[in-house]
C-alpha positions as CSV (number, residue, x, y, z in Angstrom):
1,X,6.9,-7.4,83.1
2,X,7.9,-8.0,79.5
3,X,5.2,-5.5,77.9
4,X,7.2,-2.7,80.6
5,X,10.0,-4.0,79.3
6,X,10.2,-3.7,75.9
7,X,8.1,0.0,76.5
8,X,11.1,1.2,78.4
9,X,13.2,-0.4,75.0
10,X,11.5,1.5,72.5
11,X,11.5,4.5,74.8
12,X,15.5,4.1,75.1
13,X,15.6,3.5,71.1
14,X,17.8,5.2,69.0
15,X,16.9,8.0,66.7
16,X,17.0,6.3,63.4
17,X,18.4,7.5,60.2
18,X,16.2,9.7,59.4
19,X,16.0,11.8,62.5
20,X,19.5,12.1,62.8
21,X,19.4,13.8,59.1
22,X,16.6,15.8,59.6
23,X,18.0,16.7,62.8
24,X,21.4,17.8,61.0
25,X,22.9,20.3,58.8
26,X,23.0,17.6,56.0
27,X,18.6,18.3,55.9
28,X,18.6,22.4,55.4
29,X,21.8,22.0,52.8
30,X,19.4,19.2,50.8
31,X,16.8,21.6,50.8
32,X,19.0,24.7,50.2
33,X,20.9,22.4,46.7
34,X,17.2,21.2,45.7
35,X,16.1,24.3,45.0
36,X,19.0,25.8,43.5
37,X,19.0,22.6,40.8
38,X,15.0,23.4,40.7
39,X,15.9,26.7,39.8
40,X,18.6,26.1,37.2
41,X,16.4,23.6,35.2
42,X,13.3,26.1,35.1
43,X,15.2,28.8,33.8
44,X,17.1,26.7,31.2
45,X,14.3,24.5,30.5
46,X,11.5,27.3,30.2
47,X,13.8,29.6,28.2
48,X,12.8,32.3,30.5
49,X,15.0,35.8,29.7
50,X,18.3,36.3,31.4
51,X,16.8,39.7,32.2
52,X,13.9,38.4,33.9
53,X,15.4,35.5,36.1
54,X,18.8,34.2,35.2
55,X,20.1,30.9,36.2
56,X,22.0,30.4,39.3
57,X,25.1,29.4,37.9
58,X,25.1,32.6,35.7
59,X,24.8,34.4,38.9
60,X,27.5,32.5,40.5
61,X,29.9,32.8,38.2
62,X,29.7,36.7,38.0
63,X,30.1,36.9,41.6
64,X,33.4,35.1,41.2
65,X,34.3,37.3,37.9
66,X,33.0,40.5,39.9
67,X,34.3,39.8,43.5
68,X,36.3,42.6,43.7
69,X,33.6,44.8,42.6
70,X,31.3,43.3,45.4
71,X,34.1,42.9,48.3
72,X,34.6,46.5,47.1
73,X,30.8,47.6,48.0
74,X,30.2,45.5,50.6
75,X,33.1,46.6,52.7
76,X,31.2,50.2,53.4
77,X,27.7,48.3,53.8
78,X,29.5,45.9,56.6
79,X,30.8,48.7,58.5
80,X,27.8,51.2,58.5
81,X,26.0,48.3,59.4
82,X,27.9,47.3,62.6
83,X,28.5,50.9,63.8
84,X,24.5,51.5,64.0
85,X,24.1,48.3,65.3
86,X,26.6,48.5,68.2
87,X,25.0,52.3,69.0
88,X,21.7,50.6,69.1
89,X,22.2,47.9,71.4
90,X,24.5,50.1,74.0
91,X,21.7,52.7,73.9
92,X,19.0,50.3,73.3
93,X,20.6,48.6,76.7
94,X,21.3,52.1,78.5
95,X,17.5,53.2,78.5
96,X,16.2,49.5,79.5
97,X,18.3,49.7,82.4
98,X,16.7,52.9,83.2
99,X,13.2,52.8,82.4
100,X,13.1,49.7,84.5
101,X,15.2,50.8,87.4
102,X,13.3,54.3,87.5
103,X,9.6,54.3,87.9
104,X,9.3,57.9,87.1
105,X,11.4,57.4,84.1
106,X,9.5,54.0,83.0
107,X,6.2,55.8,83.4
108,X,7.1,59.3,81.5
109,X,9.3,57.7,78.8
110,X,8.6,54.0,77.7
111,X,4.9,55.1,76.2
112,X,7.1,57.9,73.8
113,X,9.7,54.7,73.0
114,X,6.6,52.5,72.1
115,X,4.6,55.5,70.2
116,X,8.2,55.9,68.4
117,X,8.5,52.4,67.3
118,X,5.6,52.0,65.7
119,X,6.3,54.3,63.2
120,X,7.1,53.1,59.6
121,X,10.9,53.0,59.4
122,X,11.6,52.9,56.0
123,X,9.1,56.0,55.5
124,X,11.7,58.4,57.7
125,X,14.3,58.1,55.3
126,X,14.2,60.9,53.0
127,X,14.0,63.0,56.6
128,X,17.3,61.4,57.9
129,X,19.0,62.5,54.2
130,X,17.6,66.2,55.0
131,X,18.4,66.3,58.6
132,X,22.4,64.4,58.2
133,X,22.9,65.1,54.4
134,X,24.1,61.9,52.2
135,X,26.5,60.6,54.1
136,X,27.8,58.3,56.7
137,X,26.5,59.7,59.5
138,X,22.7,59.7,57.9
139,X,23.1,55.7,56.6
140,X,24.3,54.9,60.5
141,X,21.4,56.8,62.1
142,X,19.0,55.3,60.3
143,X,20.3,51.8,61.2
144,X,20.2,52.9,65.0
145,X,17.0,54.7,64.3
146,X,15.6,51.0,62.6
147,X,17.5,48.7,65.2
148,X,17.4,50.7,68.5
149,X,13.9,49.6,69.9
150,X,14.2,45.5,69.8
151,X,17.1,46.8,72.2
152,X,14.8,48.4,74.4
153,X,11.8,46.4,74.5
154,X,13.4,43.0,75.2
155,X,16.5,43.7,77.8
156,X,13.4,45.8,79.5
157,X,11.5,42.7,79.7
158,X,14.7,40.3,80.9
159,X,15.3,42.6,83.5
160,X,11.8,42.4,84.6
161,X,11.6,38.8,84.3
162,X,13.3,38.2,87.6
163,X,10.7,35.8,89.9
164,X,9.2,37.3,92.3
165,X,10.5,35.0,95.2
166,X,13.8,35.2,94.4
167,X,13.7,38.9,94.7
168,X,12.1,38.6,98.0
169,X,14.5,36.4,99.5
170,X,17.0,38.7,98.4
171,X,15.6,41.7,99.6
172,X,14.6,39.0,103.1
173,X,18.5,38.8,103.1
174,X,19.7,42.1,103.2
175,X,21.0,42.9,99.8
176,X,21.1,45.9,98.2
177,X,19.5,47.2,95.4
178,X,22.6,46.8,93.0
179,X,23.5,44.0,94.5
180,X,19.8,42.7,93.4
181,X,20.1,44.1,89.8
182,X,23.9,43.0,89.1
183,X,22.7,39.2,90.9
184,X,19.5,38.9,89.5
185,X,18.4,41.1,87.1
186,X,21.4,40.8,84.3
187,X,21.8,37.2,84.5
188,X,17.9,36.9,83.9
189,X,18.4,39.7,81.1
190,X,21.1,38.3,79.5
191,X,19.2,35.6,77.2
192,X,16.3,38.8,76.5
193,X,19.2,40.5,75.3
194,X,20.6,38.5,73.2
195,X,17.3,37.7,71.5
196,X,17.1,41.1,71.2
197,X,20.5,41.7,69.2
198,X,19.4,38.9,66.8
199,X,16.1,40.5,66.0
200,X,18.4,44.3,65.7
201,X,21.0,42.7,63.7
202,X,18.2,41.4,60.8
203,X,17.1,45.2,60.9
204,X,20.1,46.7,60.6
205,X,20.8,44.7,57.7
206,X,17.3,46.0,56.2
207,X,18.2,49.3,57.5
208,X,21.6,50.0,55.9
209,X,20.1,48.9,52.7
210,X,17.4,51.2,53.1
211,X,20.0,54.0,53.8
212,X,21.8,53.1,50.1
213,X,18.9,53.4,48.4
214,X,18.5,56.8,49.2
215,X,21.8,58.3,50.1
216,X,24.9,56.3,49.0
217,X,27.5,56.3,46.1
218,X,28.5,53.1,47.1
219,X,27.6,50.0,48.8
220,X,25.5,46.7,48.3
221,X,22.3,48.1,48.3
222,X,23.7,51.2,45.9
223,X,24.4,48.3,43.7
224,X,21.2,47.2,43.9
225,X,19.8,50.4,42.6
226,X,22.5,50.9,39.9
227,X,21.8,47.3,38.6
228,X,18.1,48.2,38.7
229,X,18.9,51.4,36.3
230,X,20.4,49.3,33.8
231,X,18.3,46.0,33.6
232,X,21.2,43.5,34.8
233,X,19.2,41.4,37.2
234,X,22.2,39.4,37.4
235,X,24.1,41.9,39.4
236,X,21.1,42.8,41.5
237,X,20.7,39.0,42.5
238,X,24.5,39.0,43.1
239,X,24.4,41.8,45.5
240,X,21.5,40.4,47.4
241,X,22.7,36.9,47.7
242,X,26.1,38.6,49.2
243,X,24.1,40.7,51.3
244,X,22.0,37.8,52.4
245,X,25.4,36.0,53.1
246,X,26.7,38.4,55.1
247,X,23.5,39.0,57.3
248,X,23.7,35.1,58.2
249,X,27.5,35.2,58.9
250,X,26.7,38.5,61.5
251,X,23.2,36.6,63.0
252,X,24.7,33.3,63.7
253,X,28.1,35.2,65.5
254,X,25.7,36.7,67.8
255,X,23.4,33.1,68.5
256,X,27.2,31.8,68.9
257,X,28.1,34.7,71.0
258,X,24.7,34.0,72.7
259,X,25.6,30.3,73.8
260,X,28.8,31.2,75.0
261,X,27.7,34.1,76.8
262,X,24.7,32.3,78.1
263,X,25.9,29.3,79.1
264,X,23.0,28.2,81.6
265,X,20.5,28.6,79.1
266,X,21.6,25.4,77.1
């Protein structure tokens, strides 16, 4: 009795210290500050050229001395960004719904979608620039063109994940085939979706930059490129780490988005 005792103890034990930091924001923030001070004491210690790696503080401080420079940039990048992400996902969305809710659609189209997506995104920019010119409408269809298919592939797949039972017992019951996909299928789809915008949002963010580098006058990933021509690799790291920022401010509104949304799931 007192060995089952004091088995059930250490099972109802307390995470310790420990496990409660690791388990925490405190853990990923050490991390995040121990490599920033590893970094800082290599390039100062090393004597390493600014040019070639200069230290994070000297970063730092020109993004506070250049913020209106980089607000400036990044606005255009933020919003050519969302608007190629928000086509992607409702047309991402639109042809899941139909490829899986239309054999004859499913079995003509999804092998072109798949055949599509394979192709190397980043290599189609130059035709984007011939076919839409240098402007907006070429850096936002090249974020659709990069984000679109995660859209596709994995509401497609929630909406097919529905258990087979469940459908039969539906179907035993008398409902109707929307009242079987608005029931069944969306609320199984909804978590496949929102993995899916996740996975769209970090290619967008890839995308849009992709897009600068070959058509824009302006923007982060213009900056990029301009700080490239003239050797200051402290600008370049400035506009990545903002870039960077701002792709975990948009991931994490969709995972909170997500939870809210998809309440059951947690």
């Amino acid at each position: 009795m007192s060995e089952r005792a004091s088995a059930v103890g250490e099972l109802a034990a307390p995470p310790s210290l420990w496990d409660r930091f690791v388990g925490s924001w405190a853990w990923p923030t050490t991390v995040f500050v121990l490599l920033l001070v590893g970094w800082e004491a290599y390039v100062r210690l090393s004597g390493i050229l600014p040019v070639i790696l200069p230290a994070p503080s000297a970063v730092l401080t020109y993004m506070w001395e250049q913020r209106e420079l980089l607000l400036e940039n990044a606005w255009p990048t933020v919003l050519h960004c969302l608007l190629g992400f928000v086509l992607a996902v409702v047309g991402g969305i639109a042809i899941a719904v139909l490829i899986t809710q239309f054999t004859t659609i499913r079995r003509g189209f999804y092998p072109l979608v798949v055949g599509i997506a394979l192709i190397p995104k980043i290599s189609v920019a130059p035709l984007f620039t011939l076919w839409f010119g240098a402007g907006t409408v070429a850096r936002v269809s090249l974020v659709f063109f990069i984000a679109f298919f995660p859209m596709v592939v994995s509401p497609a797949s929630g909406l097919m994940s529905v258990d087979a039972g469940l459908l039969r017992m539906a179907r035993a019951f008398g409902a109707s085939r929307s009242q079987i996909f608005w029931s069944l299928r969306v609320p199984s789809a909804m978590p496949y979706v929102f993995d899916g915008m996740k996975v769209a949002m970090s290619l967008a963010v890839i995308g849009i930059i992709v897009a600068e580098f070959v058509t824009a006058d302006r923007g982060l990933g213009y900056l990029v490129i301009f700080a490239t021509g003239l050797l200051d690799t402290t600008m370049m790291l400035a506009a990545i780490i903002l870039l960077s920022i701002i792709g975990l401010g948009l991931y994490f509104a969709i995972e909170t988005a997500g939870r809210i949304v998809v309440y059951w799931r947690s």
